[in-house]
MARBA-3410 file (N, C-alpha, C, O; in Angstrom, 1 decimal):
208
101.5,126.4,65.9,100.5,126.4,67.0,101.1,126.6,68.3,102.2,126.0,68.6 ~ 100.5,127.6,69.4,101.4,127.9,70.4,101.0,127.0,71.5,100.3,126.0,71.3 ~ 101.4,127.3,72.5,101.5,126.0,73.5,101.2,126.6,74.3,102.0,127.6,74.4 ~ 99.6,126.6,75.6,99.5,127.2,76.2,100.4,127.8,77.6,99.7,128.8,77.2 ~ 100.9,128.1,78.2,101.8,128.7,79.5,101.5,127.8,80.5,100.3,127.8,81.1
102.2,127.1,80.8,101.8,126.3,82.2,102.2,126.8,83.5,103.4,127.2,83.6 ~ 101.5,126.9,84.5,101.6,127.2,85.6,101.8,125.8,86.5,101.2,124.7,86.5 ~ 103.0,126.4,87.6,103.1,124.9,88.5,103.8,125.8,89.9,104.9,126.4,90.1 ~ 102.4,125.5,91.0,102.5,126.4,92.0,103.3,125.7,93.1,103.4,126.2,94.3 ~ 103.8,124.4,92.6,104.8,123.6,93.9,105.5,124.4,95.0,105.4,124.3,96.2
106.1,125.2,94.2,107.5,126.3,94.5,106.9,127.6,94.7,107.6,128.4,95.4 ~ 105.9,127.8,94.4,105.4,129.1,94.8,104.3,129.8,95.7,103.2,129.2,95.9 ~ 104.6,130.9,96.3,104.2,131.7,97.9,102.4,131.5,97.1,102.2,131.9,95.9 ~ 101.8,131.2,97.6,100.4,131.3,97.7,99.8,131.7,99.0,100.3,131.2,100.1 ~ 98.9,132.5,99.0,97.5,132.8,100.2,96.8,131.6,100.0,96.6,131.1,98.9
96.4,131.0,101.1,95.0,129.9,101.1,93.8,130.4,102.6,94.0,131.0,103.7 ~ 92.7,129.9,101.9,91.6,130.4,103.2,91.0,129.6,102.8,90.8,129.3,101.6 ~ 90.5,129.0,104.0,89.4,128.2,104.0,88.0,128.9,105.0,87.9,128.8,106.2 ~ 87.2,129.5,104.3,86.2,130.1,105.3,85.0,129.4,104.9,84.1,130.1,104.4 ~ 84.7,127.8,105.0,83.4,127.2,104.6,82.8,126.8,106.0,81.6,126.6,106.1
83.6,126.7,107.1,82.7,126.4,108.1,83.2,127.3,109.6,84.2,128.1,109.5 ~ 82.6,127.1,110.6,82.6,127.8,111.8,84.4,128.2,111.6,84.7,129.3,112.0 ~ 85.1,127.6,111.3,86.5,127.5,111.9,87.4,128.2,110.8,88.4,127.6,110.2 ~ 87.1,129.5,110.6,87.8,130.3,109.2,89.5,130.2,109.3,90.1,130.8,110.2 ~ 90.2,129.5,108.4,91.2,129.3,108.6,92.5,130.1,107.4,92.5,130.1,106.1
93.4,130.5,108.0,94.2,131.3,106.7,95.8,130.6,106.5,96.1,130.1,107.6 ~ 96.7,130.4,105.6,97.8,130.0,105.7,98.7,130.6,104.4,98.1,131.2,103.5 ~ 99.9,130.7,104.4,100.7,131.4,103.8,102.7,131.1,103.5,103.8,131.3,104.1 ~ 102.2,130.6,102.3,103.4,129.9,102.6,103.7,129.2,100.9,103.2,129.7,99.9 ~ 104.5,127.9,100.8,104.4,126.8,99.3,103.9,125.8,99.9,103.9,125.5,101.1
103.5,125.3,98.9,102.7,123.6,99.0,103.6,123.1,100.1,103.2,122.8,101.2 ~ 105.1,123.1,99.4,105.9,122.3,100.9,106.3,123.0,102.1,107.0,122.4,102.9 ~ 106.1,123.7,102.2,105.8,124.3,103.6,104.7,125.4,103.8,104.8,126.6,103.7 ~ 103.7,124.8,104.1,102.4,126.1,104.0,102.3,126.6,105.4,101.2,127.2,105.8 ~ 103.1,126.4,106.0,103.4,126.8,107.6,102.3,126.5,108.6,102.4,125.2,108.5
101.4,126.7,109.3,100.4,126.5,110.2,98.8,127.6,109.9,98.6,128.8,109.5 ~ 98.2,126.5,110.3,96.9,127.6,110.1,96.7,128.5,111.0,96.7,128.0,112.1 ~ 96.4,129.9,110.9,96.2,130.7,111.3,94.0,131.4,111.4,93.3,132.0,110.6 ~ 93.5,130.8,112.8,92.2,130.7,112.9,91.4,131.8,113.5,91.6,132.2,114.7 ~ 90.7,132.3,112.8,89.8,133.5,112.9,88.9,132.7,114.1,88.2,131.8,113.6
88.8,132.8,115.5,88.1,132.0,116.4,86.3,132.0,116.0,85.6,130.9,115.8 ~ 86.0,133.3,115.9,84.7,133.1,115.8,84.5,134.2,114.7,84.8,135.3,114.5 ~ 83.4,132.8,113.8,83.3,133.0,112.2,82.3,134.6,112.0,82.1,135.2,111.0 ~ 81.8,134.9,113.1,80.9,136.4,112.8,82.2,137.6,112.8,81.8,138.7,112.8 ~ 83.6,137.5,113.0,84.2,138.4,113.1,85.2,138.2,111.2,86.0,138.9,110.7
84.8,137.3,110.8,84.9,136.8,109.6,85.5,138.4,108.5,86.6,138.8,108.3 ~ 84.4,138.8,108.2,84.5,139.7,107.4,85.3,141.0,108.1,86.0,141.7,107.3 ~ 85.4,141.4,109.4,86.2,141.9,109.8,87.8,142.2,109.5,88.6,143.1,109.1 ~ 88.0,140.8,109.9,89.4,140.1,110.4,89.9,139.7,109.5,91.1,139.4,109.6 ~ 89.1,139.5,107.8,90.2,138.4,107.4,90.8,139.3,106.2,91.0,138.7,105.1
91.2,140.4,106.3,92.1,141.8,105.5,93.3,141.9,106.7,94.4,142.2,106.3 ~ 92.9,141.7,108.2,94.0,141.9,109.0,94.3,140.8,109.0,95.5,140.8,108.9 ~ 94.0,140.0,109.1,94.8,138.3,109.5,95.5,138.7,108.0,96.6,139.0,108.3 ~ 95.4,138.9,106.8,96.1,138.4,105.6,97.1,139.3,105.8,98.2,138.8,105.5 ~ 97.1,140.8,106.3,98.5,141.5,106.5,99.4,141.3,107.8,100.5,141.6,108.0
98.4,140.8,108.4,99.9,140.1,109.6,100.3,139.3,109.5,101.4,139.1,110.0 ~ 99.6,137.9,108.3,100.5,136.9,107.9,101.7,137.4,106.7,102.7,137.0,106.2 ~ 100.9,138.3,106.4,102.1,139.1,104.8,103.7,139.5,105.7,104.8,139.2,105.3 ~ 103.4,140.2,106.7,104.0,141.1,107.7,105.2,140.4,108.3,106.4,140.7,108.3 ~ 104.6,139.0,109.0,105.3,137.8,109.7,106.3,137.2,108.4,107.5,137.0,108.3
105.7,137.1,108.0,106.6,136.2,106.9,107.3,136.9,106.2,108.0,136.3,105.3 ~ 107.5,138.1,106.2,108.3,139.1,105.0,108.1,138.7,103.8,108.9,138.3,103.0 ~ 106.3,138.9,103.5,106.3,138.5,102.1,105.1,139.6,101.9,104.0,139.7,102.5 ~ 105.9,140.3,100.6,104.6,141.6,99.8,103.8,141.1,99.0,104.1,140.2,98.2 ~ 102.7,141.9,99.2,102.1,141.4,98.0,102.0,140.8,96.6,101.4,140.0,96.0
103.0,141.8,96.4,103.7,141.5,95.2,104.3,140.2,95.3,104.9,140.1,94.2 ~ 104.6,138.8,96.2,105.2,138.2,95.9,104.2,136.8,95.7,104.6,135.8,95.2 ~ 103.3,136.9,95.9,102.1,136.0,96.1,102.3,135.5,94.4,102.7,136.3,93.6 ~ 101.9,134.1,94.0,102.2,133.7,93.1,100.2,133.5,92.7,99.9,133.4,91.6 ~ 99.5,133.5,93.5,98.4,133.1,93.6,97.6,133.1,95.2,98.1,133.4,96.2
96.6,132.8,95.0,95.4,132.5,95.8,94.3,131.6,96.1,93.1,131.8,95.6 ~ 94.5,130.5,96.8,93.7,129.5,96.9,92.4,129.6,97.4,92.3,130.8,97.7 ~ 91.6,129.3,97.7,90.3,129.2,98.3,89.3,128.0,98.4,88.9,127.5,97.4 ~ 89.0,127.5,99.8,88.3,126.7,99.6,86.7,126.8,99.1,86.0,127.8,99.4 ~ 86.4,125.9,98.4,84.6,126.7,97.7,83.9,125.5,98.3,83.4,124.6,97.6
83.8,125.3,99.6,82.5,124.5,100.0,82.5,123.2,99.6,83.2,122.8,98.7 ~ 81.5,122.4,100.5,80.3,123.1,101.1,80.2,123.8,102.6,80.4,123.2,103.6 ~ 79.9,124.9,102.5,79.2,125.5,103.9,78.7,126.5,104.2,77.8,127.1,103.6 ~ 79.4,126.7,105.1,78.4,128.7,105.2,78.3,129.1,103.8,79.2,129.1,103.0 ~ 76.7,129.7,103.6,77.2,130.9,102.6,77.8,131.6,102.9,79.0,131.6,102.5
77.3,132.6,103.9,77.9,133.8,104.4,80.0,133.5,104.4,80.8,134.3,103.9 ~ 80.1,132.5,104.8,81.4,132.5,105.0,82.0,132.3,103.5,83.0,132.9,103.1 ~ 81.2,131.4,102.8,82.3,131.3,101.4,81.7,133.0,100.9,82.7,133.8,100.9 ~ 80.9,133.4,100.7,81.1,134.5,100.1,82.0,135.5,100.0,82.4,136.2,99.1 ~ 82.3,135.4,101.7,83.2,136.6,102.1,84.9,136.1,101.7,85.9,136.8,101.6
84.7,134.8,101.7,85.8,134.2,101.8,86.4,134.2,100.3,87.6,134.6,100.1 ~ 85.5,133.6,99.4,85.8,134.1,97.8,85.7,135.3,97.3,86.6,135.6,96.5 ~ 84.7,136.2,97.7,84.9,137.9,97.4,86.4,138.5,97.5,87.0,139.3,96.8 ~ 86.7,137.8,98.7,88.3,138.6,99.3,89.1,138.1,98.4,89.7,138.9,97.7 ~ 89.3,136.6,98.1,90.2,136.2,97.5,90.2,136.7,96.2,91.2,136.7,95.5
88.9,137.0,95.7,88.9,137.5,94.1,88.9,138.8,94.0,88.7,139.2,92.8 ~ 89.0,139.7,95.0,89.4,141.2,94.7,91.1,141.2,95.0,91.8,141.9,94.3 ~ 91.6,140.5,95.9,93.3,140.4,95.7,93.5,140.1,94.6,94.1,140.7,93.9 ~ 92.8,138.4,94.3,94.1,138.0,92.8,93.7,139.3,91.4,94.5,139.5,90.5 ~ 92.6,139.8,91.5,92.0,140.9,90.4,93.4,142.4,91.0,93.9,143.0,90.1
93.7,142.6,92.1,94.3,143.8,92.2,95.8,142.9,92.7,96.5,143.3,93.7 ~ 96.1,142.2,92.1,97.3,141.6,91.7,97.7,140.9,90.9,98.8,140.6,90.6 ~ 96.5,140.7,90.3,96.9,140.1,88.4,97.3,138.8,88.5,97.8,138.3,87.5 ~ 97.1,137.9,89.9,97.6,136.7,90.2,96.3,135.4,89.8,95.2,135.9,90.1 ~ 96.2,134.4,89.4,95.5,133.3,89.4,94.7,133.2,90.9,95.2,133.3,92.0
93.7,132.9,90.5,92.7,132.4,91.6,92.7,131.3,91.7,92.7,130.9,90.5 ~ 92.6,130.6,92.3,92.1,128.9,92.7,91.3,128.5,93.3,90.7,129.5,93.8 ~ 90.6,127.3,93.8,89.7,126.7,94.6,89.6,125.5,94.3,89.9,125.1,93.2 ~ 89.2,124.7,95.4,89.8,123.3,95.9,88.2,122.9,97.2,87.4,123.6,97.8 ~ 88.2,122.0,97.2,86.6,121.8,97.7,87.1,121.6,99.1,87.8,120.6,99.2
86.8,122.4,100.3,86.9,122.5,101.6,87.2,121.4,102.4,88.1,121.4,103.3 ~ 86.3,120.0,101.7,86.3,119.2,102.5,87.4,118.1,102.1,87.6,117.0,102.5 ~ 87.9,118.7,101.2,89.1,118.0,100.8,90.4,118.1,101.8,91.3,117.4,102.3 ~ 90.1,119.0,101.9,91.4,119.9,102.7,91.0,119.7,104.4,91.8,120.0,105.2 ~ 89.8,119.1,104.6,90.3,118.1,105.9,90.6,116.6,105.7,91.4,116.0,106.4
90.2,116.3,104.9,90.6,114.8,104.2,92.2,114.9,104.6,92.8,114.1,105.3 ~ 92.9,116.2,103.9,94.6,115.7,103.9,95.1,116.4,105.3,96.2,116.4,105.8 ~ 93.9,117.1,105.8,94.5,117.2,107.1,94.8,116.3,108.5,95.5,116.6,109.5 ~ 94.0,114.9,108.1,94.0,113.5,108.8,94.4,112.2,107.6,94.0,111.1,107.4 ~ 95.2,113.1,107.0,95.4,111.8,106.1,96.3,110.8,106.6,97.3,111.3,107.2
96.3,109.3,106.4,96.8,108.3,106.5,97.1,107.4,105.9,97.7,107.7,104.9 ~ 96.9,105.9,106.2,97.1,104.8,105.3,96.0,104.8,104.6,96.1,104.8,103.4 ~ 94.5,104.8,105.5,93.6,104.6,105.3,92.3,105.5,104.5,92.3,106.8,104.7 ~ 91.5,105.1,103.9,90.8,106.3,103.0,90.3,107.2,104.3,90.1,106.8,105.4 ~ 90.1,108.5,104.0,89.3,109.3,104.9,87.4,110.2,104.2,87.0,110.6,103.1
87.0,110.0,105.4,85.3,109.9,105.2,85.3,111.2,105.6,85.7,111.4,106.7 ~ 84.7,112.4,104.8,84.9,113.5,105.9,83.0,114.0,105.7,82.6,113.8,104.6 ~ 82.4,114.3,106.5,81.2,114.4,106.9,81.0,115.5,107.3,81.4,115.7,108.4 ~ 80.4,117.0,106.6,80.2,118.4,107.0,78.8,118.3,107.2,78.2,118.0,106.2 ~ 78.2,118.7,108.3,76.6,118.9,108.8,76.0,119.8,107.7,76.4,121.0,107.4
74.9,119.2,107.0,74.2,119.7,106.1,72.9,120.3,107.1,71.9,120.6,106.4 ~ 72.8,120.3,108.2,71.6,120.3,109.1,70.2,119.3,108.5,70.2,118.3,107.6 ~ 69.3,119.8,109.3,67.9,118.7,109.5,68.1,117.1,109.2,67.5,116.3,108.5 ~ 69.1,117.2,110.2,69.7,115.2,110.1,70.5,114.8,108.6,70.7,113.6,108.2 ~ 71.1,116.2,108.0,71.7,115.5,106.4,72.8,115.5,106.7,72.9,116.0,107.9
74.4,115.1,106.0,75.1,115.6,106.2,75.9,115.8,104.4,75.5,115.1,103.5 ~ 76.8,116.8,104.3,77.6,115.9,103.3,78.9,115.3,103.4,79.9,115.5,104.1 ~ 78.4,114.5,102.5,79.9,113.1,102.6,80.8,113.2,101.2,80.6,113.2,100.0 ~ 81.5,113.3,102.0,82.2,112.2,100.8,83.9,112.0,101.3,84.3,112.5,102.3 ~ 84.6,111.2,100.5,85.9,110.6,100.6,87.2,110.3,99.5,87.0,109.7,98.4
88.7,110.9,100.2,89.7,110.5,99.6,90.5,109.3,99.8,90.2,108.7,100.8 ~ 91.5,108.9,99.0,92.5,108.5,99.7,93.7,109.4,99.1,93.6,110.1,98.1 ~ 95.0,109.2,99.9,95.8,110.1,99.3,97.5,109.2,99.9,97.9,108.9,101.0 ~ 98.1,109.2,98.4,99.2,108.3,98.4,100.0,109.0,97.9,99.7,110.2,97.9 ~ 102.0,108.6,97.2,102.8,109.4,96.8,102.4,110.1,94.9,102.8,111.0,94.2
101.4,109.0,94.9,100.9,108.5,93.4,99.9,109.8,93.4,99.9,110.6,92.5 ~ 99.5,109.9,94.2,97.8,111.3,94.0,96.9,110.9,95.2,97.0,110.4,96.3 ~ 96.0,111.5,94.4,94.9,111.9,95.2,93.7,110.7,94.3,93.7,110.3,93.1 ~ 92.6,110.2,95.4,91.9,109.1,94.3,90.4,109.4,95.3,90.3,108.9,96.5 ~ 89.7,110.0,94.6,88.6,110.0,95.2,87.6,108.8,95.3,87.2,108.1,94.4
87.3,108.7,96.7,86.4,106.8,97.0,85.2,107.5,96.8,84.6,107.2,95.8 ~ 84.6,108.5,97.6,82.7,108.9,97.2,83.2,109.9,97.0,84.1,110.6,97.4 ~ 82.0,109.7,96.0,81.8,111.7,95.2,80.9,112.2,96.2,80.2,111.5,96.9 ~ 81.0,113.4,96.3,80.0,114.6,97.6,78.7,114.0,97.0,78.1,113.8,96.0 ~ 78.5,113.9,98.7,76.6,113.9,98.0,76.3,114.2,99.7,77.1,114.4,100.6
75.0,114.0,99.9,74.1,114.9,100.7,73.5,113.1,101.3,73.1,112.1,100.7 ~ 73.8,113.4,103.1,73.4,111.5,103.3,72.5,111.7,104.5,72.2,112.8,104.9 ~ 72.2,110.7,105.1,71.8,111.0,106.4,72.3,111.1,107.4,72.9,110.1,107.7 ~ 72.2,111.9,108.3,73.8,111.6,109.5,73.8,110.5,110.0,72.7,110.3,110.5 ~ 74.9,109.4,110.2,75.3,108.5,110.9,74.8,107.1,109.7,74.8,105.9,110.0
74.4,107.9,108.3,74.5,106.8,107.7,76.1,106.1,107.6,77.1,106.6,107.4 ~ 75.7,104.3,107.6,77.2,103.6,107.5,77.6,104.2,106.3,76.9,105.0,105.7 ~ 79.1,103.7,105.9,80.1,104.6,105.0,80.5,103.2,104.4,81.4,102.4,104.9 ~ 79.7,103.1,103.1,79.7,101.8,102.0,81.3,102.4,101.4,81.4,103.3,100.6 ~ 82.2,101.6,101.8,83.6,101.5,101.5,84.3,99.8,101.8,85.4,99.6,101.3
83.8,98.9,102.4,84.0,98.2,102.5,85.6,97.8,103.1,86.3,96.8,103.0 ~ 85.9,98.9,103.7,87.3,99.0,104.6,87.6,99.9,105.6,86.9,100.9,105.7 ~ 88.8,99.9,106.7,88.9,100.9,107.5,88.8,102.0,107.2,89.1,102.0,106.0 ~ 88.4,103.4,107.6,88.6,104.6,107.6,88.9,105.5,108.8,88.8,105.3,110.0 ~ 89.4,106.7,108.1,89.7,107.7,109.2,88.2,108.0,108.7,87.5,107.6,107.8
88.1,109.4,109.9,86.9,110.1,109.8,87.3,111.8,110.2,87.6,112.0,111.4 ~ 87.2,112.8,109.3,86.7,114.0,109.4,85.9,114.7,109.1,84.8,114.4,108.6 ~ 86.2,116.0,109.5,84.4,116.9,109.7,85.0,118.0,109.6,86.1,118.1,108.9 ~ 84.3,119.0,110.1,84.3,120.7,109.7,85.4,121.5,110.6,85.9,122.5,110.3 ~ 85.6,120.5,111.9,86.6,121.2,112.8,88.5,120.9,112.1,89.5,121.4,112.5
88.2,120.0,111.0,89.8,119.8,110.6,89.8,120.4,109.1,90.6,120.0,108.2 ~ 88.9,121.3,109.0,89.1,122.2,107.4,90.4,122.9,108.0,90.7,123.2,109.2 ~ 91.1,122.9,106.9,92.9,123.4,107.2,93.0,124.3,105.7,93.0,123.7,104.6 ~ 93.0,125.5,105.9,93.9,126.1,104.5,94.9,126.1,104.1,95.1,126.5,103.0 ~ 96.0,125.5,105.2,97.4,124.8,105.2,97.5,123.3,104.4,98.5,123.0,103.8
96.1,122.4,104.7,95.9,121.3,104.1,95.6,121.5,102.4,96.0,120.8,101.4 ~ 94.9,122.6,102.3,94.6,123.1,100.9,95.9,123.1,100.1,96.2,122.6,99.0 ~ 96.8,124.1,101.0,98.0,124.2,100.5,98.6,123.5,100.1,98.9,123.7,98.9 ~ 99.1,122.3,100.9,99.8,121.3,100.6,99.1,120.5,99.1,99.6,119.7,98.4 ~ 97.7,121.1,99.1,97.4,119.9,98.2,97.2,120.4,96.4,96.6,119.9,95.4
98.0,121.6,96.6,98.6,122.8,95.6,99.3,122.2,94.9,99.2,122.2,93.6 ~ 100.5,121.2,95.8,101.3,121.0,95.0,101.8,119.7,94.9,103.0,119.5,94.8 ~ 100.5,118.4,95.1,100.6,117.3,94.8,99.5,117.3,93.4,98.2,117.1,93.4 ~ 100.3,117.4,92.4,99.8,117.4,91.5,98.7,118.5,90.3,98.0,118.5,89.3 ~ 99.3,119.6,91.7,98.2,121.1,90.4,99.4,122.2,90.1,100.1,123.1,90.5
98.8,121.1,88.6,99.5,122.2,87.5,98.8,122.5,86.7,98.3,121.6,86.0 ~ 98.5,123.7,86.6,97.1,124.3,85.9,97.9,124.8,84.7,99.0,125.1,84.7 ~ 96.7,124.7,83.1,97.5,125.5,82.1,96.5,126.4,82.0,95.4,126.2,82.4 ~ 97.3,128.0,81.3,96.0,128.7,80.6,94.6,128.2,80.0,93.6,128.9,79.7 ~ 94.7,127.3,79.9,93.1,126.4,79.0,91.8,126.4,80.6,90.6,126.2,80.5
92.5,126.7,81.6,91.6,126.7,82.5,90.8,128.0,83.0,89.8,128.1,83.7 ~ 91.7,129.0,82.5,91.2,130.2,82.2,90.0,130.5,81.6,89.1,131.4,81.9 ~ 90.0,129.6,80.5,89.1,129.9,79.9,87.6,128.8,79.7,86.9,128.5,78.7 ~ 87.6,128.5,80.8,86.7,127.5,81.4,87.0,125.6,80.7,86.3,124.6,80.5 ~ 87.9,125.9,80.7,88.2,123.9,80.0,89.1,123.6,81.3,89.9,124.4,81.7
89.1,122.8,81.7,89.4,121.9,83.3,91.0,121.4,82.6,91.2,120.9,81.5 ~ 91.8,121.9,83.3,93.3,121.6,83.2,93.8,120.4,83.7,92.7,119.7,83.7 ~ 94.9,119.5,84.1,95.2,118.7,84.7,95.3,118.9,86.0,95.5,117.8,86.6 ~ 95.2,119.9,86.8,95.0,119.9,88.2,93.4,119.2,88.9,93.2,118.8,90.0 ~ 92.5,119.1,87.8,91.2,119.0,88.2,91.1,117.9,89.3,90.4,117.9,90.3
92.4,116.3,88.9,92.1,115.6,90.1,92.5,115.6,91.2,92.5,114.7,92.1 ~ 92.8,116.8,91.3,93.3,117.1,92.9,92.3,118.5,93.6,92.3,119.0,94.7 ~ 91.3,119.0,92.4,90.3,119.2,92.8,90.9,120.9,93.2,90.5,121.5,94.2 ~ 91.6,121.2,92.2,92.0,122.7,92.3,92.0,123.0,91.1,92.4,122.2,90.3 ~ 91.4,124.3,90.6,91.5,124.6,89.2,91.2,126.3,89.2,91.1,126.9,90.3
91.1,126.9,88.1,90.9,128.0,87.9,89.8,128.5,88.3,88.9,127.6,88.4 ~ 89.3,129.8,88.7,88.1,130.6,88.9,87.8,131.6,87.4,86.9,131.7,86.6 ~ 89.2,132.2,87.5,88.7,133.6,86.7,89.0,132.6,85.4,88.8,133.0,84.3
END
């Protein structure tokens, strides 16, 4: 019986974008150094810019295409328009590079972009007074999710029964995604084929 191929992207050059909300963000780099986010200012120039933002960060970094190990992406919740553009892109690179796709839930990746001692509540405007909520905490041990996403009222209290940080849509980081690559996602082939790997609790897993 063979053993599926494990993949473990710690060590390796990944693209990440996060295009779910106003603040389209790109990074390029390994989990342990995913360098700085690089911000498309205004999200209508989205579909534009984010083919040239990915070859000036290829360009800067002296890294070809060919060297990309993968492709992260955050999948929401937010803009359609932006995740679309934002996963279309990423899924015609890893398809004309033969690299693994990924995706990791946007609002995660502000969660570890204000991570601390304390759990973080991150809150993305659902409009007409909703918002969505939900919350991590994140230690040397993992990632442990306190609320599952759900859809609340804005400024409802945050039943956790302890301190929290608090983020929103201005601290989505694709550099945060990055980092969160390689606390704990190691995907096997079994995710290819739609069965959830061990990366699932860090909330990254396969697309294609």
């Amino acid at each position: 019986m063979s053993t599926a191929p494990t993949f473990d992207f710690r060590l390796s050059t990944l693209l990440s974008l996060d295009t779910a909300t106003d603040r389209p963000t790109l990074a390029l780099g390994t989990p342990g150094d995913p360098g700085a986010d690089v911000v498309i200012p205004h999200r209508h120039d989205l579909s534009r810019e984010i083919d040239a933002v990915t070859r000036r960060l290829l360009r800067e970094r002296s890294i070809t295409p060919g060297q990309l190990a993968g492709v992260l992406v955050g999948d929401g919740p937010g803009s359609f328009t932006g995740l679309r553009i934002g996963i279309a892109f990423a899924r015609g690179l890893t398809r004309a590079l033969g690299v693994p796709l990924l995706v990791a839930p946007s609002m995660m990746g502000a969660a570890r972009a204000v991570a601390g001692l304390d759990p973080v509540v991150v809150d993305y405007d659902a409009l007409r007074g909703e918002c969505y909520r939900a919350a991590w905490s994140f230690a040397p041990s993992g990632v442990e999710q306190r609320l599952a996403p759900a859809i609340v009222r804005t400024g409802e209290p945050v039943a956790l029964g302890a301190p929290v940080a608090r983020a929103g849509a201005s601290h989505a980081s694709a550099a945060a995604l990055l980092r969160l690559a390689g606390e704990g996602c190691r995907d096997s082939a079994a995710a290819t084929q739609g069965r959830p790997g061990p990366s699932v609790r860090t909330g990254a897993r396969h697309l294609r």
